[in-house]
C-alpha positions as CSV (number, residue, x, y, z in Angstrom):
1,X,20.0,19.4,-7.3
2,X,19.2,20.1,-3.6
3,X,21.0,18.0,-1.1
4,X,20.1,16.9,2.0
5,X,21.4,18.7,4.6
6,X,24.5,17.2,6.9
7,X,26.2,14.1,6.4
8,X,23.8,11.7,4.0
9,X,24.7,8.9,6.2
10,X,22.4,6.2,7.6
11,X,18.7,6.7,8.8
12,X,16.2,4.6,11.2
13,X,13.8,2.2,9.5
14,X,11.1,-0.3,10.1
15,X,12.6,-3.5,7.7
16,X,10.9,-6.5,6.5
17,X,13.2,-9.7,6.3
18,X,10.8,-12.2,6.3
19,X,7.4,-13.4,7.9
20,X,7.0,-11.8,11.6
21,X,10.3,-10.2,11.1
22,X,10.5,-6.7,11.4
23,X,13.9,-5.1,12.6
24,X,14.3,-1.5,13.6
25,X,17.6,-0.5,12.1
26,X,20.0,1.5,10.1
27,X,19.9,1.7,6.8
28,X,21.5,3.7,4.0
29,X,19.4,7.4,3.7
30,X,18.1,6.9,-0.4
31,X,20.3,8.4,-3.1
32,X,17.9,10.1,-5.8
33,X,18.5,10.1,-9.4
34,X,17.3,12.5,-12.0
35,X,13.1,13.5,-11.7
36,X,13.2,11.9,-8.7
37,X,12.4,13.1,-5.0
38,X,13.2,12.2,-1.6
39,X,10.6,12.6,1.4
40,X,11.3,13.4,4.7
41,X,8.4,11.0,6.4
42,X,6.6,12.9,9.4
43,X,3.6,10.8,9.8
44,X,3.3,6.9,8.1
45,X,-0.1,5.4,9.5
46,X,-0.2,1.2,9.9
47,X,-2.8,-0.1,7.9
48,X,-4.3,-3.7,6.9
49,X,-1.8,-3.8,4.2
50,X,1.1,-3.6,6.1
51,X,-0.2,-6.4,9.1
52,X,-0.5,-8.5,5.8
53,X,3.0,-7.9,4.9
54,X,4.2,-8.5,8.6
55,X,3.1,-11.5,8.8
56,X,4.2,-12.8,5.0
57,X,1.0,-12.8,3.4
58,X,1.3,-10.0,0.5
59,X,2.1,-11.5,-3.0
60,X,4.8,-8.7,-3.2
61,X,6.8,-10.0,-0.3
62,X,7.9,-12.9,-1.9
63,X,10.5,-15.4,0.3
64,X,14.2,-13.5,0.8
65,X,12.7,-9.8,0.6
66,X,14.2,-7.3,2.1
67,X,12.6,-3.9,1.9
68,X,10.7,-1.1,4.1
69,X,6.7,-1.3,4.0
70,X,4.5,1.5,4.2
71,X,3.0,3.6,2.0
72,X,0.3,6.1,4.0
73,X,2.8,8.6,4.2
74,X,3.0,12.4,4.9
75,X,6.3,14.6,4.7
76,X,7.9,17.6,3.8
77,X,10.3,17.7,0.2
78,X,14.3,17.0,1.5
79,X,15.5,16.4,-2.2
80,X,14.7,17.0,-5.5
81,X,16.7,15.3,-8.1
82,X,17.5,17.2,-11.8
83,X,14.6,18.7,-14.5
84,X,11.9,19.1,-11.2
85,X,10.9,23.2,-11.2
86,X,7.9,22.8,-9.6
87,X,8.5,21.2,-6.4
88,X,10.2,23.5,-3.0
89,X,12.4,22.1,-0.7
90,X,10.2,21.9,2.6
91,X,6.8,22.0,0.7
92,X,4.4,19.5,2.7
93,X,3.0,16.8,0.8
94,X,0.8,13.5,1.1
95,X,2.5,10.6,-1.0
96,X,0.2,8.8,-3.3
97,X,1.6,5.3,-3.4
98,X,0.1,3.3,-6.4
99,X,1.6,4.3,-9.6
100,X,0.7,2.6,-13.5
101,X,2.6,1.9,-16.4
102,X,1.0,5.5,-17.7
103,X,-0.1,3.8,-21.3
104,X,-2.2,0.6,-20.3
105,X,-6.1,1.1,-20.8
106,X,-6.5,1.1,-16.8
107,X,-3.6,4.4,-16.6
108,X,-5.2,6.3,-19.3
109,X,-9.1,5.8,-17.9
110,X,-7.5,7.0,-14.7
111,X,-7.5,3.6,-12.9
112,X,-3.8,3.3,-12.2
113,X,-4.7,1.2,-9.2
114,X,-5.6,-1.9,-11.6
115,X,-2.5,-1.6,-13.6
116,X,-1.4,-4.6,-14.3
117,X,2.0,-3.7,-13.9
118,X,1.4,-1.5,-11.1
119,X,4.4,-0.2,-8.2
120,X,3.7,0.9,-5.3
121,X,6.0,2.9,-2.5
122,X,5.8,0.0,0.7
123,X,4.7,-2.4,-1.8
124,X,7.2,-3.1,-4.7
125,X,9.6,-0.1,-3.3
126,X,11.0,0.3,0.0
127,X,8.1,2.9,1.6
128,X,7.9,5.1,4.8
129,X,8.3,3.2,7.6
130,X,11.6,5.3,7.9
131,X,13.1,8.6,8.3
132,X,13.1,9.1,4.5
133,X,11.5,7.5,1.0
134,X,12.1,8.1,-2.8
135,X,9.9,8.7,-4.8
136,X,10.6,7.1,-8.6
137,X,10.8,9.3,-11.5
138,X,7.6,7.9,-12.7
139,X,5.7,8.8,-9.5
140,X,6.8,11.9,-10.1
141,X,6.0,12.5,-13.6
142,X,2.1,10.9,-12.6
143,X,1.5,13.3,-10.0
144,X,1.9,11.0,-6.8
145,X,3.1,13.9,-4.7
146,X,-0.5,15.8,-3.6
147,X,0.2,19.2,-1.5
148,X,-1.0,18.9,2.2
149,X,-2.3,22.0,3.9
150,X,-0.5,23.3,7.0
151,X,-3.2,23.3,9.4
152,X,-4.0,19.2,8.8
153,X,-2.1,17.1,11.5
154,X,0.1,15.3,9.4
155,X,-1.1,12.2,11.2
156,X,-4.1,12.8,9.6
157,X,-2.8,13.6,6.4
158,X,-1.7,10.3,6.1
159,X,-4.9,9.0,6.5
160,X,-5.5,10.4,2.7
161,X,-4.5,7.1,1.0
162,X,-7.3,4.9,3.1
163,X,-10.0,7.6,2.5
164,X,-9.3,7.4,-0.9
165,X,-10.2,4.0,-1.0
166,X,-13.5,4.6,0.9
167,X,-13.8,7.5,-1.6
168,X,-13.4,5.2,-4.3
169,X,-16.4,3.2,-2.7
170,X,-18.8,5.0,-2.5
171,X,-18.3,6.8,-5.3
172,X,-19.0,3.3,-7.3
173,X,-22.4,3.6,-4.7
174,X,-23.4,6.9,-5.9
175,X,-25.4,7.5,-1.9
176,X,-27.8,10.2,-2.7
177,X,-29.0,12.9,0.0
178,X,-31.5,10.7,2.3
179,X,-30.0,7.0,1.1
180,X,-30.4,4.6,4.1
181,X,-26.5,2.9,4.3
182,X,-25.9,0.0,6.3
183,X,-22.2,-0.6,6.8
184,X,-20.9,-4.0,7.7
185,X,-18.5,-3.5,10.5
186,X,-16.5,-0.7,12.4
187,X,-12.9,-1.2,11.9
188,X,-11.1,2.1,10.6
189,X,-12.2,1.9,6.9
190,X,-16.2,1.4,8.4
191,X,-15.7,4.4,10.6
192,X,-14.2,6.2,7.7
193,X,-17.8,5.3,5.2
194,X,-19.9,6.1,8.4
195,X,-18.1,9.7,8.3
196,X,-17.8,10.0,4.5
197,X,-21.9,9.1,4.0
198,X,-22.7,11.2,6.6
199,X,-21.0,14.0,4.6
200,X,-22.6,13.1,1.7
201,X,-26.4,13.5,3.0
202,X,-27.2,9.8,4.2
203,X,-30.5,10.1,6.0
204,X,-29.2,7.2,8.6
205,X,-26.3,5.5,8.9
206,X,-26.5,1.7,10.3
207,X,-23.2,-0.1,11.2
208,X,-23.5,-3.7,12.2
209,X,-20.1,-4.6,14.5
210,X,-20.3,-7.1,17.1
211,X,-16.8,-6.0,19.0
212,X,-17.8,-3.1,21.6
213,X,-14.6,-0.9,20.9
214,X,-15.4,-0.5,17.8
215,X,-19.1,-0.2,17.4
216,X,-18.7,2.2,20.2
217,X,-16.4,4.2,17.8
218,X,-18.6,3.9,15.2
219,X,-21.6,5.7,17.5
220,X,-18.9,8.3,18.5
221,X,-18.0,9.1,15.2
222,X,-21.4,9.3,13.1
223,X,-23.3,6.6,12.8
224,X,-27.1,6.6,13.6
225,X,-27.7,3.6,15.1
226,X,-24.9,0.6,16.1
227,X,-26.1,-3.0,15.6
228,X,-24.1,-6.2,17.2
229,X,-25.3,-8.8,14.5
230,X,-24.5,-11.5,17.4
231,X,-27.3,-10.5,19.6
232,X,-29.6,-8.5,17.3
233,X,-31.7,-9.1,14.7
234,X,-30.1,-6.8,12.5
235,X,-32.2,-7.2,8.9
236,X,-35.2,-6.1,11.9
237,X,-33.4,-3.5,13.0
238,X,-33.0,-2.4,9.5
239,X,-36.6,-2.7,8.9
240,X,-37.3,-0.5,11.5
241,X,-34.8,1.9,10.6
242,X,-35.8,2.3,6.9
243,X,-39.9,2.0,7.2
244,X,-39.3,-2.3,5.8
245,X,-37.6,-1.0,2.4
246,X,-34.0,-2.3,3.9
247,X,-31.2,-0.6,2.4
248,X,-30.6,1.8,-0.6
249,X,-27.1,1.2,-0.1
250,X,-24.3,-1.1,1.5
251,X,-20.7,-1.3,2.3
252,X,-19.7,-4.7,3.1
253,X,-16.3,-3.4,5.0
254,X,-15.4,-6.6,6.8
255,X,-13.4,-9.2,4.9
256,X,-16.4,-11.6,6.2
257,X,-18.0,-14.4,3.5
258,X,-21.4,-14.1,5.8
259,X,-21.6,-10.8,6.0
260,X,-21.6,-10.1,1.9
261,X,-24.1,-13.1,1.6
262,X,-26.1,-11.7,3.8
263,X,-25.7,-8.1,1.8
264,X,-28.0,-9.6,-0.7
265,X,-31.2,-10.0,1.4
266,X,-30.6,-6.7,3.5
267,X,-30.9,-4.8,0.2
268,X,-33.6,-2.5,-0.7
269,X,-34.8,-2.7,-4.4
270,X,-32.8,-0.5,-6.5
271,X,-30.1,-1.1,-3.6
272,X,-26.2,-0.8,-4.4
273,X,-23.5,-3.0,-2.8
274,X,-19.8,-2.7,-2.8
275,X,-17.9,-5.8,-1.2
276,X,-15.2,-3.6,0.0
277,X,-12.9,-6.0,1.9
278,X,-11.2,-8.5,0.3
279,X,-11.7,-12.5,1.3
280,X,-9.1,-14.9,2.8
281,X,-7.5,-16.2,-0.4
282,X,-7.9,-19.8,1.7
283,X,-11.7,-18.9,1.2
284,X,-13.1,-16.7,-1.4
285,X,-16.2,-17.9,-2.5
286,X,-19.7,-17.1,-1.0
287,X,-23.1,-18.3,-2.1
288,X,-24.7,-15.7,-3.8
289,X,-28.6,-15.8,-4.3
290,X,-28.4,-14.4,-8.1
291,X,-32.5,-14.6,-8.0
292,X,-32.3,-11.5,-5.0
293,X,-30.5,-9.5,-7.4
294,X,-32.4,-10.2,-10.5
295,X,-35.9,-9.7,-8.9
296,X,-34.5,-6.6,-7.0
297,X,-32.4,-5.2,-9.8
298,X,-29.2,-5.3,-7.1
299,X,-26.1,-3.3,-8.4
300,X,-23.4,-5.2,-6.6
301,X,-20.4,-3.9,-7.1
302,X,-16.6,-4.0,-5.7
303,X,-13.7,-1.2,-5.7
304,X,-9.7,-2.2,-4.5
305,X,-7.2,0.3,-3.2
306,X,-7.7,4.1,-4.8
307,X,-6.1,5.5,-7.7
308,X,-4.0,8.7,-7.8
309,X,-7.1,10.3,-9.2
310,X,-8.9,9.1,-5.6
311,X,-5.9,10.3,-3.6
312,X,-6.0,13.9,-5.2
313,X,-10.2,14.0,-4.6
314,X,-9.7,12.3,-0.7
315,X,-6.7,15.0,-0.5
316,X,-9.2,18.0,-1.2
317,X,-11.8,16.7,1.1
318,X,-9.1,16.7,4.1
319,X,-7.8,20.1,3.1
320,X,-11.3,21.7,3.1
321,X,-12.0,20.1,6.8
322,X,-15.3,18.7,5.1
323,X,-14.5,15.3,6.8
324,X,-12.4,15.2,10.1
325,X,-10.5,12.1,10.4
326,X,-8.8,13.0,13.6
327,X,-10.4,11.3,16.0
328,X,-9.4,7.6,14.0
329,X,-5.5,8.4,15.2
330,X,-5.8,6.1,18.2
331,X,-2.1,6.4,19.2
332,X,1.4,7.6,17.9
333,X,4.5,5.5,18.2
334,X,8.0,6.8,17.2
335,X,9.8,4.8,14.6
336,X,11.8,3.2,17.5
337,X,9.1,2.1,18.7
338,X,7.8,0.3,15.3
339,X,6.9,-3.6,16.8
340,X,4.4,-1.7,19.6
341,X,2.8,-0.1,17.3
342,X,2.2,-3.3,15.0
343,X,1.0,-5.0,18.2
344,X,-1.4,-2.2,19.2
345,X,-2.7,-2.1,15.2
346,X,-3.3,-5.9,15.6
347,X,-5.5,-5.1,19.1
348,X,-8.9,-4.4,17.6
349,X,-9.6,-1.6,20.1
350,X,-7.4,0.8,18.5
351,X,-8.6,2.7,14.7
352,X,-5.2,4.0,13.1
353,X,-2.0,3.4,14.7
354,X,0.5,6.4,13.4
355,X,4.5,6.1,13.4
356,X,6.0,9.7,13.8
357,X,10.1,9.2,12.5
């Protein structure tokens, strides 16, 4: 077994003890068992997911907790427990956090992500909002540790995990070369679809996002034409954009119950829809037009998080440079500095917020 170098001692970490309570600190450095691995975290990206957990609204961070969040996370090998050959010590790697039971109907299809009994790094294990993580035996064994090319920033490495999820999208969308997409608004996962459909041949890319940071992102980043649905007419604009057909395909990235019931009508016949984002749980239902899709033979569809399968696909795009996701790292915080950079995730005018340990 390698051992970290130096005393083992304590290390820095962001910790969740309860709703809005996130406390810098020292904690024990992990002790790794056998087929197990512990990361050295250079880059761990603030996502959706985490501002959830902050403020005590993820089912996992049940009252009493205690326990490190993140799971977007890029670092180099420090440890590797007993019966590992295939992993160096200092090898650079992207750390897939969703891991199966590996024998439910979901793991063996290759949809770990809708394991029932699912565990995640940040999630149900302390993740890398710290100068180190371990990853379990069973991550291990799965293949949740992807290889990360030396040229990628590692702040945009960790961006691997989100774009997986897109990936997982609009994969479920199946865009073809010349498909009109409309996505519904321009936070980082929008920008990432604008980016991704773009790559994929889209012959225009619509985003509808009524906060001026971000549709100006959006514009910067891709997309054809920037909508604000608050002062334009957007299904017009769409029109225009698509000679009346509307669209062959949407992303509904906002976590918005007008902006997927609106989805419906935008649609093109033949069109695809993924409701990407999630609704408050204090308000999940929409009304839904089922006579639009039945007359318009709508595929609506929905994808959550990304499997390992996703994260190994996303990991390959980054590698090759075919999408550049550098210009969504808005700022970089050191782990110190953990409750700014929660505040300036939470301002809307920044895309990814990126904590460098």
């Amino acid at each position: 077994m390698n051992k970290v170098s130096g005393d083992r001692g304590n290390m820095l970490a962001a910790v969740y003890h309860g709703p809005n309570d996130l406390r810098v600190e020292k904690v024990p450095i992990p002790t790794i068992g056998k087929g197990e691995i512990l990361v050295k975290v250079i880059s761990a990206s603030i996502c959706g997911t985490d501002l959830r957990i902050f403020h005590g609204n993820h089912r996992m961070y049940l009252p009493g907790i205690i326990r490190i969040p993140g799971h977007e996370v890029v670092g180099t090998i420090a440890e590797v427990g007993e019966e590992i050959n295939n992993i160096s010590i200092g090898q650079r790697v992207f750390c897939s956090p969703n891991t199966g039971c590996g024998h439910c109907l979901q793991c063996i299809t290759g949809n770990n992500n809708l394991c029932a009994n699912y565990e995640a790094i940040g999630v149900t294990s302390d993740g890398g909002f710290a100068e180190y993580v371990r990853i379990p035996a069973r991550s291990v064994q799965q293949g949740n540790l992807i290889p990360v090319s030396e040229s990628i920033d590692p702040a945009v490495a960790a961006l691997i995990e989100p774009f997986a999820c897109v990936l997982r999208g609009q994969n479920a969308l199946h865009i073809k070369a010349g498909d009109v997409v409309l996505i519904l608004g321009a936070g980082p996962i929008g920008v990432m679809h604008t980016k991704l459909a773009k790559a994929r041949g889209a012959g225009r890319v619509i985003v509808s996002e009524p906060v001026n940071d971000r549709a100006a992102h959006a514009l910067r980043m891709g997309a054809d034409r920037v909508v604000d649905p608050t002062s334009e007419n957007l299904k017009q604009v769409l029109n225009e954009e698509s000679e009346g057909r509307g669209a062959d395909c949407i992303v509904v990235a906002a976590p918005v119950n007008a902006a997927q019931e609106s989805a419906l009508d935008l649609a093109a016949i033949s069109g695809r829809i993924n409701f990407f984002g999630g609704l408050p749980k204090n308000s999940p239902t929409i009304n839904f037009d089922s006579n639009l899709v039945h007359y318009k033979e709508l595929v609506v569809t929905a994808t959550t998080a990304c499997s390992t399968a996703d994260c190994w696909q996303a990991a390959q795009i980054i590698n090759s440079g075919l999408v550049d996701l550098s210009d969504l790292v808005s700022r970089r915080f050191p782990l110190k500095d953990a409750l700014r950079a929660f505040a300036a995730a939470e301002d809307r005018r920044s895309l990814k917020i990126v904590l460098e340990p």
